[in-house]
C-alpha positions as CSV (number, residue, x, y, z in Angstrom):
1,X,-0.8,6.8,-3.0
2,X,2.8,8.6,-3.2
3,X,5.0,7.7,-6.3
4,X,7.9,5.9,-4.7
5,X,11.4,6.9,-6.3
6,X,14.7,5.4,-5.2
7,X,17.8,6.4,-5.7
8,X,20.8,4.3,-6.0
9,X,24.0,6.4,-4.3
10,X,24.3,9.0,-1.7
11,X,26.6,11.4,-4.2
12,X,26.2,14.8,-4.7
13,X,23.9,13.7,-7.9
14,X,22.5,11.6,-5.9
15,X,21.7,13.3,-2.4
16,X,20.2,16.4,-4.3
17,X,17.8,14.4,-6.3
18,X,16.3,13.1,-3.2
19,X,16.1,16.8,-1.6
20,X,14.3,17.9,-4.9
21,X,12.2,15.2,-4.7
22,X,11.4,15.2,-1.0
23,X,11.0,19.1,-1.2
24,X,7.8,17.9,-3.9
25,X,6.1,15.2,-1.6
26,X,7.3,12.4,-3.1
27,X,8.9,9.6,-1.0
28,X,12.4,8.7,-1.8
29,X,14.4,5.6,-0.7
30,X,18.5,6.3,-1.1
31,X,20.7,3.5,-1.0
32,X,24.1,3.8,-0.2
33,X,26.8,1.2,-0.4
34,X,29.2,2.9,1.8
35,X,29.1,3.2,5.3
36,X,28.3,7.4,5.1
37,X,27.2,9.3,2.2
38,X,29.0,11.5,0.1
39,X,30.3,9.5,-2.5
40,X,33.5,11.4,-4.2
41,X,32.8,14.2,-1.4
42,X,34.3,12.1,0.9
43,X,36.7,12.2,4.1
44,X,39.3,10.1,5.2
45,X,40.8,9.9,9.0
46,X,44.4,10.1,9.3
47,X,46.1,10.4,12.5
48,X,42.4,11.0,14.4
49,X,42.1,13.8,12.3
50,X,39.5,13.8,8.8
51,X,40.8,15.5,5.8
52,X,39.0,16.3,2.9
53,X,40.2,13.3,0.3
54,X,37.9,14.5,-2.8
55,X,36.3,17.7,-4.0
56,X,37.9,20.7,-2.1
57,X,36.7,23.7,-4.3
58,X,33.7,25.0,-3.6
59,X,32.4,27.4,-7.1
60,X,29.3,27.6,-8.3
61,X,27.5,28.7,-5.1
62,X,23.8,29.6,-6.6
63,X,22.8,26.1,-7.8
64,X,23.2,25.2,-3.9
65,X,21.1,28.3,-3.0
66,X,18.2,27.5,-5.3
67,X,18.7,23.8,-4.4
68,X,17.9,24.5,-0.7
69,X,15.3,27.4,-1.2
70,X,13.1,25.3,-3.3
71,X,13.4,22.9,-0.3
72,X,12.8,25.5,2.0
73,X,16.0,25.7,3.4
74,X,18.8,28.3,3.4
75,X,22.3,27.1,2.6
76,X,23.9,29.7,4.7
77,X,22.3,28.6,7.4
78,X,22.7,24.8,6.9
79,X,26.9,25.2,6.3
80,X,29.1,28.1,6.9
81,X,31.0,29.5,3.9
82,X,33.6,32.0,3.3
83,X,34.6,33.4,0.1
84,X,38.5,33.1,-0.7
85,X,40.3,35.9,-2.0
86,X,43.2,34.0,-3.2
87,X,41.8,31.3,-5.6
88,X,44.8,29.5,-6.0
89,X,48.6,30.0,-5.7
90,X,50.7,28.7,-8.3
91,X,54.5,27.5,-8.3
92,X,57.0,26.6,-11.3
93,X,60.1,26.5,-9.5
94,X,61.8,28.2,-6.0
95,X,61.3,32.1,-8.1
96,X,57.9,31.7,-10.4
97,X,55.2,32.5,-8.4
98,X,51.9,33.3,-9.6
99,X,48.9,34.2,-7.0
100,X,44.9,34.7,-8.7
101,X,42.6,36.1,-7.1
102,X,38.7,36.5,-6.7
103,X,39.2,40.7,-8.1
104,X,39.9,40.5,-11.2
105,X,42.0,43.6,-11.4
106,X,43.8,42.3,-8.5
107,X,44.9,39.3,-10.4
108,X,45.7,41.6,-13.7
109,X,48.1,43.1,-11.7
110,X,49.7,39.9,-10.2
111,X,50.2,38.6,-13.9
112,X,51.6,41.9,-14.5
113,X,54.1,41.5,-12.2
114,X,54.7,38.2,-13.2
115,X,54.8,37.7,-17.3
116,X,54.5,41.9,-18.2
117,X,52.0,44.4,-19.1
118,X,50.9,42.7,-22.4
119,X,50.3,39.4,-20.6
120,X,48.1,41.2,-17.9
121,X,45.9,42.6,-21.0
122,X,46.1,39.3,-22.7
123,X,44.4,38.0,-19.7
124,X,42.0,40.5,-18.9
125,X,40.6,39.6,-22.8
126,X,41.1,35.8,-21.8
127,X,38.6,36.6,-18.6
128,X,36.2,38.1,-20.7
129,X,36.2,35.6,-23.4
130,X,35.8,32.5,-21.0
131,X,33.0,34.6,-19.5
132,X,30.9,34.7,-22.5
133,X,31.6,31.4,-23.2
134,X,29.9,30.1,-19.8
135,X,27.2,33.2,-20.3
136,X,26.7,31.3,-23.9
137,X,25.9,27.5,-22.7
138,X,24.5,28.2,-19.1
139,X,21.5,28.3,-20.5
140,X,21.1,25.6,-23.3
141,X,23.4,23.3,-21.9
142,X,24.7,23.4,-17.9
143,X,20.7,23.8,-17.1
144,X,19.3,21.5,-19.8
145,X,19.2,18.2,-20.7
146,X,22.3,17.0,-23.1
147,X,21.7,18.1,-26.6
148,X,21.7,15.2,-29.4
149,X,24.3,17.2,-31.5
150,X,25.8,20.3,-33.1
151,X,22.6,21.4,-34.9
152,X,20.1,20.9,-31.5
153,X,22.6,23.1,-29.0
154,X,22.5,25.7,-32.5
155,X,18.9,25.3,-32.1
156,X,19.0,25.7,-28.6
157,X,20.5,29.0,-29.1
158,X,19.1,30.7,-31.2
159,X,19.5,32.8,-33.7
160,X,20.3,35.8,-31.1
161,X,23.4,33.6,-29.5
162,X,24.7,32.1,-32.8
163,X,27.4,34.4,-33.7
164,X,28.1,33.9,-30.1
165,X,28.0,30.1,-30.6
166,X,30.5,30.1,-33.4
167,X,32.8,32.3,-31.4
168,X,33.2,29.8,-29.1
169,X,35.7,27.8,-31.3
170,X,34.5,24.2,-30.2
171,X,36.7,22.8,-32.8
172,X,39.6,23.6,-31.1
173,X,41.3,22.1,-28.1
174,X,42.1,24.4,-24.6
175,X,45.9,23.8,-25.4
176,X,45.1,25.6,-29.1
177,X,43.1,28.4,-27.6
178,X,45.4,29.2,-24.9
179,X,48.1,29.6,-27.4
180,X,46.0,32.3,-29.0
181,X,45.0,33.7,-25.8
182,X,48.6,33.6,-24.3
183,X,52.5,33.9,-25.0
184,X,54.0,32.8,-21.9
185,X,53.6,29.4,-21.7
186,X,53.5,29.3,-17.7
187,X,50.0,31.0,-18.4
188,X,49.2,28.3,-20.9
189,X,49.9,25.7,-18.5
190,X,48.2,27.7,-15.7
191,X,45.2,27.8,-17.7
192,X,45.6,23.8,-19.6
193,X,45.2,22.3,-16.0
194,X,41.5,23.1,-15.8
195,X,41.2,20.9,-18.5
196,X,41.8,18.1,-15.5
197,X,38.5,19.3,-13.7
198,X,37.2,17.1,-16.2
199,X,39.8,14.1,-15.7
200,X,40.9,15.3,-19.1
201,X,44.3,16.5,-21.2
202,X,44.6,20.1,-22.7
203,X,45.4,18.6,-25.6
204,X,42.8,16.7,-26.5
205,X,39.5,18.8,-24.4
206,X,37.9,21.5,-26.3
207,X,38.3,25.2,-25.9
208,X,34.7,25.2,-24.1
209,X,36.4,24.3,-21.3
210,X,38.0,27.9,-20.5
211,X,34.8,28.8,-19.1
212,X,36.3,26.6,-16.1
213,X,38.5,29.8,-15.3
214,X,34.9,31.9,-15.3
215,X,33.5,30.1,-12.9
216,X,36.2,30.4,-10.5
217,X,36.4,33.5,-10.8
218,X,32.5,34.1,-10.1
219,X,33.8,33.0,-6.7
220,X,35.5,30.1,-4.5
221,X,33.9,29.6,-1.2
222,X,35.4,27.6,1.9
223,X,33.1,25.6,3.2
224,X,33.7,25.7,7.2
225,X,34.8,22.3,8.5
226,X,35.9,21.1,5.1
227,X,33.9,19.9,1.9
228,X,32.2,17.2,3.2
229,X,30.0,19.1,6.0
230,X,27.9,20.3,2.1
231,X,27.6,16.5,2.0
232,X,26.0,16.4,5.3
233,X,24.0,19.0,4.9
234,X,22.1,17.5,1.7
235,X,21.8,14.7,3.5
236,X,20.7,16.1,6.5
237,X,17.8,18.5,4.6
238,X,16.6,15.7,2.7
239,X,15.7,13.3,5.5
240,X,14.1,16.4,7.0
241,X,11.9,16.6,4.1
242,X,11.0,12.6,4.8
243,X,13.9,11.6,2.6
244,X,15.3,7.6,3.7
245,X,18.6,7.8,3.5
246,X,20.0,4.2,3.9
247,X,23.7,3.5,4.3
248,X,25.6,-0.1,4.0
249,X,23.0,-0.9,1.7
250,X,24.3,-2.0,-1.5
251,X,22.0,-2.4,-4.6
252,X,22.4,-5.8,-6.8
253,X,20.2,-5.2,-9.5
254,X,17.8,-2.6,-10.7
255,X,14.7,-4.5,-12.1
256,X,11.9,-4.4,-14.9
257,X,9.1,-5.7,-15.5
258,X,6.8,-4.9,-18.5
259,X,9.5,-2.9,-20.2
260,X,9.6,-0.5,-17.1
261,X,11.2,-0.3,-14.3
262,X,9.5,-1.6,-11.1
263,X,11.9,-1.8,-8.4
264,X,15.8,-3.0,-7.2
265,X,17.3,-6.3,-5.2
266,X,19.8,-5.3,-2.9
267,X,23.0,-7.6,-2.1
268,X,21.1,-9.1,1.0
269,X,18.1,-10.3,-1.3
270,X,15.9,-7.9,-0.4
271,X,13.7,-6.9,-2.5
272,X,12.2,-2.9,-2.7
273,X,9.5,-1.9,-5.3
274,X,9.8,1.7,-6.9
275,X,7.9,3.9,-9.6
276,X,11.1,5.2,-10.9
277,X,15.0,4.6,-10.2
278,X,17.6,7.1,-10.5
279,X,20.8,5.8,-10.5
280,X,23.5,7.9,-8.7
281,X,26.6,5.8,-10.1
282,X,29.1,6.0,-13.2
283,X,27.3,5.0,-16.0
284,X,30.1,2.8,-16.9
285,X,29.2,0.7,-14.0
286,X,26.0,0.5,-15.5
287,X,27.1,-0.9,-19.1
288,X,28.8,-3.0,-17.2
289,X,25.9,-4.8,-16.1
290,X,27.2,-4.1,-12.4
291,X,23.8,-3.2,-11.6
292,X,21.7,-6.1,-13.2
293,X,21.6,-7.4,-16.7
294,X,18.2,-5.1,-17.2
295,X,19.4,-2.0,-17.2
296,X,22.7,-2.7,-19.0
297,X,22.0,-1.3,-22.0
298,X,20.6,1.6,-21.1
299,X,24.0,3.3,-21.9
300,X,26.7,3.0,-23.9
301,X,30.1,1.3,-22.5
302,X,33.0,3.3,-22.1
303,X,36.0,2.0,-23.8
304,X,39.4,2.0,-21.1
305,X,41.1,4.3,-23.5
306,X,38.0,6.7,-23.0
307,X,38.2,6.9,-19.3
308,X,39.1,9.9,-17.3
309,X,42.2,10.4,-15.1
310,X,42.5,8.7,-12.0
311,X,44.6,10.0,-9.0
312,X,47.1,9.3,-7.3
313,X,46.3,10.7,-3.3
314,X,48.2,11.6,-0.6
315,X,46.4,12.4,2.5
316,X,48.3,13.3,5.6
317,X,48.5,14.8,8.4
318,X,52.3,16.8,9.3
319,X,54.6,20.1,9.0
320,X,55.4,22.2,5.8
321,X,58.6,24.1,5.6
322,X,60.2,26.8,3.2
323,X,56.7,27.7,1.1
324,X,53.9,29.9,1.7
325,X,51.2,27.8,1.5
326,X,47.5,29.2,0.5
327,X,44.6,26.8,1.0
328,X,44.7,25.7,-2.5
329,X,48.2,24.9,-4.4
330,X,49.3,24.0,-7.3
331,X,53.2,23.1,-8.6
332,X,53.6,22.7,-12.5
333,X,55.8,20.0,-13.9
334,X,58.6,21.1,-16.3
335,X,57.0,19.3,-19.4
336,X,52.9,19.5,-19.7
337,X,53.0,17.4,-23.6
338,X,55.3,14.7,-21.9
339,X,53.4,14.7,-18.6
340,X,50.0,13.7,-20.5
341,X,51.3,11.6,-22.7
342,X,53.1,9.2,-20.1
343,X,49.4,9.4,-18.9
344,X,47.5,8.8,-21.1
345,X,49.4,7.1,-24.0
346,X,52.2,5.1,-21.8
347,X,49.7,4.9,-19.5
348,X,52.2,5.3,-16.7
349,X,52.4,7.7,-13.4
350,X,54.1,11.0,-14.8
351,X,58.2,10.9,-14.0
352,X,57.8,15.0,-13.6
353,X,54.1,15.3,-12.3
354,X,51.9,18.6,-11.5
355,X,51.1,18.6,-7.9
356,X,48.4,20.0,-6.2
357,X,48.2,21.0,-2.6
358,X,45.2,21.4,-0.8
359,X,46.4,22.9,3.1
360,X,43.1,23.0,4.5
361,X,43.9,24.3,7.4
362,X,45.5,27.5,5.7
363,X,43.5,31.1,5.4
364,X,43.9,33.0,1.9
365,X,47.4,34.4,2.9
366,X,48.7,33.2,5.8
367,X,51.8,35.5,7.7
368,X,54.0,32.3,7.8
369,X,54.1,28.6,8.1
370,X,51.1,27.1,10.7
371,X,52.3,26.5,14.3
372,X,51.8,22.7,14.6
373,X,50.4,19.7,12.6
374,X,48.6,20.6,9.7
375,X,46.1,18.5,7.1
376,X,46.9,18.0,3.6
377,X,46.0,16.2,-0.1
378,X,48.1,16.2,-2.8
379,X,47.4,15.1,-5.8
380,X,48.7,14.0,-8.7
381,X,46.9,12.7,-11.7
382,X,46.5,8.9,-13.0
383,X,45.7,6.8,-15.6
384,X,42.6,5.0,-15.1
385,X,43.5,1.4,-14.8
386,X,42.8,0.2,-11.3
387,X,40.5,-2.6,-12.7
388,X,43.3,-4.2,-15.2
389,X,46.8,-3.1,-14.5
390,X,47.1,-1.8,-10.4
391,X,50.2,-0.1,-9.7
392,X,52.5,-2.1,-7.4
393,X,54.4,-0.1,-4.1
394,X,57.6,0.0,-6.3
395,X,56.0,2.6,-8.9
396,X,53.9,4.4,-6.2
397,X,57.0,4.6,-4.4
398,X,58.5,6.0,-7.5
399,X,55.7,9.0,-7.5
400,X,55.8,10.0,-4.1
401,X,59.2,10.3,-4.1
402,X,59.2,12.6,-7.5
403,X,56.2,14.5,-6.4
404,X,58.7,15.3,-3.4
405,X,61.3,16.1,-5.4
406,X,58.8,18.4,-7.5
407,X,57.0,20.2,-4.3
408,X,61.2,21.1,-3.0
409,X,62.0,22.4,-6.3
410,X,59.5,25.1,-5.4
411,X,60.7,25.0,-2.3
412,X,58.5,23.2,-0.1
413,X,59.0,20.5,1.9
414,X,56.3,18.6,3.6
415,X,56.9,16.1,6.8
416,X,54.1,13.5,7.4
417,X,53.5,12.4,10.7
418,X,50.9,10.1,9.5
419,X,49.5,9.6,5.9
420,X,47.6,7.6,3.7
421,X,47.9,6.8,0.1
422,X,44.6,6.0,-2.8
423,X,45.3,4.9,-5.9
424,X,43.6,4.2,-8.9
425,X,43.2,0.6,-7.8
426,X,41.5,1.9,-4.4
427,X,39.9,4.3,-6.5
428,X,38.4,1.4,-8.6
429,X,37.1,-0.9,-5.5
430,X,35.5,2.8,-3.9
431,X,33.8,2.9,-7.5
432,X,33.1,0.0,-9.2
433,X,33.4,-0.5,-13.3
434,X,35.8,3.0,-13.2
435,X,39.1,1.6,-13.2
436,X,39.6,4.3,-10.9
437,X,38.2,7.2,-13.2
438,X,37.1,10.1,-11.4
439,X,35.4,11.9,-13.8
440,X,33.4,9.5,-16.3
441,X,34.3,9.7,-20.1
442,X,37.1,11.7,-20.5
443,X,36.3,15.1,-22.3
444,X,38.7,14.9,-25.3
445,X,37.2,15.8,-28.9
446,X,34.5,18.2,-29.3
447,X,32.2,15.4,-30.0
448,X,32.8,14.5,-26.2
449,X,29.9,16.7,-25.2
450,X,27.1,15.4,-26.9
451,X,29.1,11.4,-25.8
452,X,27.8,11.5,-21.5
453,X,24.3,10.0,-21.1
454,X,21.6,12.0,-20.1
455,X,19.6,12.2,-17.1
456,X,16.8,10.6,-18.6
457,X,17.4,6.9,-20.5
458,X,15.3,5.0,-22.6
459,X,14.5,2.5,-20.3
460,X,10.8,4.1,-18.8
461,X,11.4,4.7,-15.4
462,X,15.2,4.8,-14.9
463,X,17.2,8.2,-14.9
464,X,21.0,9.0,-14.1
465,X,22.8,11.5,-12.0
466,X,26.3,12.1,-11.4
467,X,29.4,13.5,-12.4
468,X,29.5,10.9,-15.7
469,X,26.3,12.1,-17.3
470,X,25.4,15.3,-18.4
471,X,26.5,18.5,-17.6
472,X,29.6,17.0,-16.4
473,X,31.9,16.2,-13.5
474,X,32.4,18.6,-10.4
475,X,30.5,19.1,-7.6
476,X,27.8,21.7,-8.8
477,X,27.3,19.7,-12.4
478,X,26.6,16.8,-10.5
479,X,24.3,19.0,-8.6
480,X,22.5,20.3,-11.7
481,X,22.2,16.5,-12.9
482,X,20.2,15.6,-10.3
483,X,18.1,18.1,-10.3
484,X,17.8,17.6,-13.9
485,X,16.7,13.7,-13.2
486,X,14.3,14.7,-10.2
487,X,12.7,17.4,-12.7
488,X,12.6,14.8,-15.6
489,X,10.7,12.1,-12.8
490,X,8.4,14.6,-11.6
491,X,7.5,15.5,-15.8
492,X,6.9,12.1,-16.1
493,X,4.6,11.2,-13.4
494,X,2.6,14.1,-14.2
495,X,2.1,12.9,-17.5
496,X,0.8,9.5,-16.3
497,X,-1.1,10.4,-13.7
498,X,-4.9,10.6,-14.8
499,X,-5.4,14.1,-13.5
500,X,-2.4,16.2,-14.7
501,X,-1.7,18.5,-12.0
502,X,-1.8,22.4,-13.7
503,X,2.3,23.6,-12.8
504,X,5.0,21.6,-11.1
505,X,6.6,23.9,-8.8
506,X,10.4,24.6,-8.8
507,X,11.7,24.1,-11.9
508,X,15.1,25.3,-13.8
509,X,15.1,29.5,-12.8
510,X,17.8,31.7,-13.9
511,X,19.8,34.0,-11.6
């Protein structure tokens, strides 16, 4: 008889555990609270038209290729992608403007232009540093399971990469090594805000994190039709491959018996036996005991203080005036130190926030402003406290209003004819036991690495995928997590079965 696995959330983690499994014979069960899946790779409707309303970069394109090849499938064929020349344009007021782009040298130039020659070499060494920082931990840590420490990633590297390893400078925070790397401090800030790809401040998350600017560069794909047709497409490969996909089914409790897990009970008393259990939600919910007392401790709780930002989002549907937008936007607040602290320490929306703009109905550089309605999301970034301290319309109020003011300093100006608002509250009641975090833990501290669970627990027969265990958040290190807990479920029933089998196929490759 088939090993039954099921899988508790149609995320990215989620959805591509299933298509791993599947692709291996085994039968899979997904349940899915919500009415689609998707989970953070979600769309919203406003004014009959869906917009993109979480992940809208798309980086990282090979662990999607190997994902669906070991499947059988092709992802080209299954979603249609265009790679963007512009990766992002950047705003500090109505003059300071700063394109990037997929050339390098292209981009050398533009920051030529923009901060002078030295600060165009500066960044060409900057490139090639965060490049051999992500060449570095590819390897031992994106594609493996989370190290215990310090001396197992050393050991993980070898002696080859350790002088490589120690040049990474994990000591420091991104805000530190950006001061090395930079003078101007619009490229500091430029370069601090990818520290909020992992719902964290520059000031507190480790250098590490500058390999963020590698892998955009590597390339940033549009994904035709927006973000969530990738959703789709996991979804729809895996239920090819016999995959159930279940939607408006939410799980109860994940349950034991013998010290091992042996099925879940979903909210309608149902009751579904399984051989393993990979849960596709934030592990905080988990400590929580959201998901049944069983499994509670099978990781540790993460304090409020710990969380990552939240959001504040503004999806809409209307005109923009006066800027030219790219697809993806981003307009810096005067004071990056005050605006994190209000954050996280005041634990207030930012007076002055950063704002980013996804247009996502704009090409890479567009003539002039679109003729007619347009779709947008802007965000702006949140404390995490949807579960104890919701912000009332007054103070959302507030933000919109100074995320206006911020967006017309630059010089745009953005009329809604229909919009909708999340906040970390909404984001909190979308994901239960996150207090509206978006990105798990918060990566602050160098010891913050070896902090997310791993895919596999100590609980026999229960694994984790998602953006809050290990590698990380963002769509492809959710990706590599579950294929990370599918390959740890498929190691394990081959070492119970009574006949091992001699090779299980589709493992971890390299490029």
């Amino acid at each position: 008889m088939r090993e039954h696995v099921i899988i508790v959330g149609a995320g990215v983690g989620g959805l591509c555990a299933a298509l791993a499994l599947a692709a291996r014979g085994v039968a899979v069960t997904v349940l899915e609270r919500a009415p689609k899946p998707g989970g953070k790779m979600r769309e919203v409707t406003v004014g009959g038209q869906p917009i993109d309303a979480g992940p809208t970069v798309f980086t990282m394109r090979w662990v999607f290729e190997e994902l669906m090849a070991e499947a059988g499938a092709d992802l080209g064929g299954e979603v249609g992608l265009r790679q963007a020349e512009v990766l992002a344009r950047h705003a500090w007021n109505a003059t300071d403007r700063l394109d990037l782009f997929a050339d390098v040298a292209r981009s050398a130039e533009a920051v030529g232009d923009f901060a002078g020659a030295d600060e165009a070499a500066r960044f060409r060494a900057f490139c090639a540093r965060a490049g051999e920082v992500y060449r570095t931990l590819e390897a031992p840590f994106l594609r493996a399971g989370r190290p215990s420490g310090p001396v197992d990633l050393t050991w993980r590297v070898g002696l080859a990469g350790l002088p490589r390893l120690l040049r990474l400078n994990p000591f420091a925070t991104l805000w530190q090594a950006l001061g090395e790397s930079f003078k101007d401090p619009r490229l500091q800030q430029l370069y601090g805000r990818y520290a909020t790809y992992c719902g964290s401040s520059p000031f507190g998350a480790p250098a590490t994190l500058m390999l963020v600017a590698h892998v955009e560069q590597d390339g940033v794909w549009y994904v035709d039709g927006g973000m969530y047709r990738l959703a789709e497409a996991l979804a729809r490969v895996a239920t090819r491959l016999g995959a159930d996909i279940r939607c408006n089914a939410s799980v109860a409790s994940v349950t034991t018996a013998g010290g091992r897990i042996d099925g879940v009970v979903l909210a309608t008393g149902e009751r579904l036996a399984a051989d393993a259990v990979i849960v596709n939600a934030d592990s905080a919910a988990v400590a929580a005991g959201l998901l049944g007392p069983a499994i509670a401790g099978a990781v540790p709780a993460v304090p409020a203080a710990a969380r990552s930002l939240s959001a504040l989002a503004w999806t809409a549907v209307g005109r923009a005036e006066g800027f030219p937008l790219a697809r993806h936007n981003v307009f810096f607040g005067g004071d990056y130190a005050v605006e994190f602290d209000t954050i996280f320490r005041q634990r207030r929306l930012p007076d002055d926030p950063t704002v980013y703009v996804c247009a996502q109905d704009r090409a890479d550089l567009p003539a002039g402003d679109v003729a007619g309605p347009e779709r947008f999301l802007c965000l702006v970034n949140a404390p995490a406290d949807g579960d104890t301290r919701p912000f009332g319309e007054a103070e959302i109020g507030r933000c919109l209003e100074r995320m206006a003011d911020r967006l017309q300093a630059c010089g745009l100006t953005l009329a809604a004819e229909a919009a909708s608002i999340t906040a970390p509250a909404d984001f909190h009641a979308l994901f239960p036991g996150t207090g509206g975090a978006l990105y798990g833990r918060a990566s602050h501290g160098w010891r913050a690495t070896f902090q997310r669970p791993d895919t596999r627990t100590a609980i026999p027969g229960l694994y984790l995928a998602g953006g809050s265990v290990h590698p990380g958040p963002g769509v492809p290190m959710a990706a590599l997590s579950g294929r990370m807990a599918a390959r740890s479920v498929l190691s394990d029933f081959a070492s119970t079965r009574p006949s091992r089998p001699v090779a299980i196929s589709g493992g971890m490759s390299t490029r």
